[in-house]
VMD Tcl script that draws the C-alpha trace (Angstrom):
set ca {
  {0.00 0.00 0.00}
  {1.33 3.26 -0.77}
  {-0.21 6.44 0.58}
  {0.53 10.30 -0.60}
  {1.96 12.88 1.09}
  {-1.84 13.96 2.03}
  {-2.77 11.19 3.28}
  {-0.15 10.77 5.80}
  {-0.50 14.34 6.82}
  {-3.83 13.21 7.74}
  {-2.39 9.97 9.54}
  {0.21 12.24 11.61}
  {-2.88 14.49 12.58}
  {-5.17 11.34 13.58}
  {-1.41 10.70 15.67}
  {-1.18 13.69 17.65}
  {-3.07 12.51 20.27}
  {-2.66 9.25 20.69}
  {-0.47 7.58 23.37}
  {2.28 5.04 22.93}
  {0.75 1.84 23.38}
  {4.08 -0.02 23.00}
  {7.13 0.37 24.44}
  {11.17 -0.74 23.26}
  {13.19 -0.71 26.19}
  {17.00 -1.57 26.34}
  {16.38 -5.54 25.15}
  {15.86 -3.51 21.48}
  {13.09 -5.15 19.18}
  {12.46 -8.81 20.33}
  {10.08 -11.29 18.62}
  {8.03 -10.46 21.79}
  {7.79 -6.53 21.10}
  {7.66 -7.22 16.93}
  {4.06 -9.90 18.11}
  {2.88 -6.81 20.44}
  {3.16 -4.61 17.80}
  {1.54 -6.75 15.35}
  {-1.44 -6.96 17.51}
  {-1.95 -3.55 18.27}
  {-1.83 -2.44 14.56}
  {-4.60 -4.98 14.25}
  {-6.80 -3.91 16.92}
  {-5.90 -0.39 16.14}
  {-4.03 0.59 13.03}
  {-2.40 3.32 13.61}
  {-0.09 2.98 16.68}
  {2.66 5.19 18.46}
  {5.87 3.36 19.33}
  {8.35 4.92 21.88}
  {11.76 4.01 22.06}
  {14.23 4.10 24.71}
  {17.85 5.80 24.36}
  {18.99 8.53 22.98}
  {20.22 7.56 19.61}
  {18.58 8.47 16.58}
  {20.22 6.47 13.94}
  {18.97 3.41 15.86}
  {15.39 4.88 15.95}
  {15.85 5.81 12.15}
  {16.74 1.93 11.92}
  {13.88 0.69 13.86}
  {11.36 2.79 12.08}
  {12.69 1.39 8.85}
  {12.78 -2.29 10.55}
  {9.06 -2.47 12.02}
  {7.83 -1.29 9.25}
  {9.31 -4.27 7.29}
  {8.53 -6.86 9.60}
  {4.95 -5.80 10.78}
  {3.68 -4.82 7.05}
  {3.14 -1.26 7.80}
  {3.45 2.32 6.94}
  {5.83 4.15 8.86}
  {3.71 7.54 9.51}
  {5.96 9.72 11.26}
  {9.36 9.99 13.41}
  {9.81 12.62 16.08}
  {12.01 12.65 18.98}
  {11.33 9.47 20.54}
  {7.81 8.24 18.92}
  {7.15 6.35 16.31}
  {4.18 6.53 14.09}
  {2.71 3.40 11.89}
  {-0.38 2.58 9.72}
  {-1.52 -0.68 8.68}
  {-5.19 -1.77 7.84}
  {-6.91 -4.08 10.08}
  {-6.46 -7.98 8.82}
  {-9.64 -8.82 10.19}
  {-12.46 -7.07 8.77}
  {-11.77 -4.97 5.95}
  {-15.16 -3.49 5.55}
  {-15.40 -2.41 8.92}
  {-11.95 0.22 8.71}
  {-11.65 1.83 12.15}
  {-9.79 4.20 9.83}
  {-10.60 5.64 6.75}
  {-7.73 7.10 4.50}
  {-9.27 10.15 2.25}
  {-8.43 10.26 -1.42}
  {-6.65 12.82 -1.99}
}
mol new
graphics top color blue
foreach p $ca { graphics top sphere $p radius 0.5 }
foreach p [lrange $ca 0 end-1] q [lrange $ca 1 end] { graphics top cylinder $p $q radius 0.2 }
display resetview
């Protein structure tokens, strides 16, 4: 799935005020924290990640690595957060989220 500049725009404002609902601590990203993740985008979609630490080539490598491994869209990337997108697996007609086309 590719989405426009627009359209993520719109994702980072749906963002804003959402909390972190999963957390990467020192262990880094573990098959434990990649299957938490996956589960959230489901029941979700569009999820906040924050990472521990203060450096931001790992954080640029971790946005760039979930996003492989969990199928999704990496939204956004500021300070700490994380932002991702992926549609729900199990009900497609039922979107919690719906993208406009811009």
């Amino acid at each position: 799935m590719q989405l426009n500049s627009k359209q993520i725009a719109y994702l980072r404002g749906l963002a804003h005020n959402l909390n972190p609902v999963v957390r990467i601590g020192n262990n880094g990203l573990t098959d434990a924290v990649l299957k938490e993740i996956d589960v959230s985008l489901n029941a979700h979609e569009l999820i906040k990640v924050q990472v521990a630490g203060d450096d931001r080539e790992l954080r640029k490598s971790l946005l760039e690595e979930i996003a492989d491994k969990a199928n999704a869209i990496a939204v956004h990337h500021i300070g700490k957060q994380l932002v991702f997108y992926r549609d729900s697996e199990t009900v497609k007609a039922s979107a919690k989220i719906v993208i406009p086309k811009l």
